[in-house]
Phi, psi and omega in degrees: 000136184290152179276340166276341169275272189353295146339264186356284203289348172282004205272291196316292204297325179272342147300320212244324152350285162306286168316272184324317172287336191284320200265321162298300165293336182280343183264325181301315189281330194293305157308078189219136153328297171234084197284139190280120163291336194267330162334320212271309194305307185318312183308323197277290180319320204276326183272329150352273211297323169306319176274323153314280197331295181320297212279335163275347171284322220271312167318315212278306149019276216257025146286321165327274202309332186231111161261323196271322178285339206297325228275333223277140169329113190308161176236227175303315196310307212263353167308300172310313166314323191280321172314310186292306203312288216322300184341290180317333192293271159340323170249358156299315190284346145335281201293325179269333142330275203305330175301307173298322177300323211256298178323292185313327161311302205285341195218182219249134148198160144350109176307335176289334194261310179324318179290333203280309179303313168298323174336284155331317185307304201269340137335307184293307169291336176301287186321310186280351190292321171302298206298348196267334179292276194325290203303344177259231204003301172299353187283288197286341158243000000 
């Protein structure tokens, strides 16, 4: 497996890591009679901080496992691969703007959960810009 698929795949697994505990406590702190913001910020900053950290163990991780690939230059193929994913990215994330922007009119809600909701939006698109690198890489070999 290539050191740019592996990477993909520590990207999905360190996302999801991460997000899915952070979006359980931020909805839990958020439904509150009164909800404390600076918890939920303290909250936002911490899976930040947590997911750069992860996500640089995890690269040196898989320069370990792939030494002969981390060094080497992309070259077209994987340009192109990257060109697709984005692409795949870009209109997931496009398309879930506009769906939350459409929600966010019609109904009554918080800036926080709203903002927490676009987050997401970019969350979602990273996962698929991975899941679209793995799925070209697994094409081509």
């Amino acid at each position: 497996m290539p050191f740019r698929e592996k990477k993909a795949w520590f990207t999905i697994g360190a996302l999801l890591m991460v997000f899915v505990p952070y979006y359980v406590l931020m909805v839990r702190g958020y439904h509150q009679a009164d909800p404390d913001f600076h918890y939920l910020a303290d909250l936002a900053l911490h899976a930040l901080g947590a997911f750069v950290l992860l996500q640089l163990g995890l690269i040196a991780v898989a320069r370990k496992l792939s030494p002969e690939d981390a060094g080497i230059e992309r070259d077209e193929r994987e340009q192109l691969f990257a060109y697709r994913a984005g692409r795949v990215a870009y209109i997931i994330l496009i398309l879930m703007m506009l769906l939350i922007t459409f929600v966010m009119i019609h109904l009554e809600g918080g800036n926080w959960g709203w903002g927490m909701a676009y987050f997401g939006a970019i969350l979602v698109a990273e996962i698929a810009r991975a899941i679209a690198l793995i799925v070209q890489y697994r094409r081509d070999y």
